[in-house]
C-alpha positions, 0 to 999 in steps of 0.5 A: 487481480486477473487483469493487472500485474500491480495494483494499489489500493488506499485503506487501513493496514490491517485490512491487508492482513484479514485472512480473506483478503490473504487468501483472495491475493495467494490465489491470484499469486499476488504477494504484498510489496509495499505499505506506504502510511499516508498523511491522515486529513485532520478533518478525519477523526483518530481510530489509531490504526494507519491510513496505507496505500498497499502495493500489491505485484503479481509473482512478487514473493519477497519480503514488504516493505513498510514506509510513510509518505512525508508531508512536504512542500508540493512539486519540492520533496519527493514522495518517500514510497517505493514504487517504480516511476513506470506506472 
């Protein structure tokens, strides 16, 4: 977090909101933009809490976003996450 001004890391969701974690990312003045559900592999067993990739932005103080990457056709549908083109 001291080198980059976005960052995305893939986990469960509530991993996002343990206190540590809370308190490593308002200390870096990161704030939570986006948690994006990922398709979970159907080898992978079911533990009910959501696979996520979570969009973190440095200076970021709105509010977070919560939307899921459809499962489509390869190179047809676009992913369904936010996230700027520009990365």
């Amino acid at each position: 977090m001291q080198v980059a001004g976005n960052l995305v890391f893939i986990g469960l969701a509530s991993a996002w909101f343990i206190r540590a974690r809370q308190e490593d990312m308002r200390q870096a003045r990161f704030g939570l933009v986006e948690l994006c559900a990922l398709p979970i592999p159907p080898d992978w067993p079911q533990f009910g809490i959501e696979l996520t990739a979570g969009w973190a932005r440095r200076g970021w103080q709105g509010g977070i976003a919560h939307t899921r990457l459809l499962e489509g056709s390869p190179g047809r549908d676009p992913p369904q996450c936010q996230w700027p083109a520009v990365w």
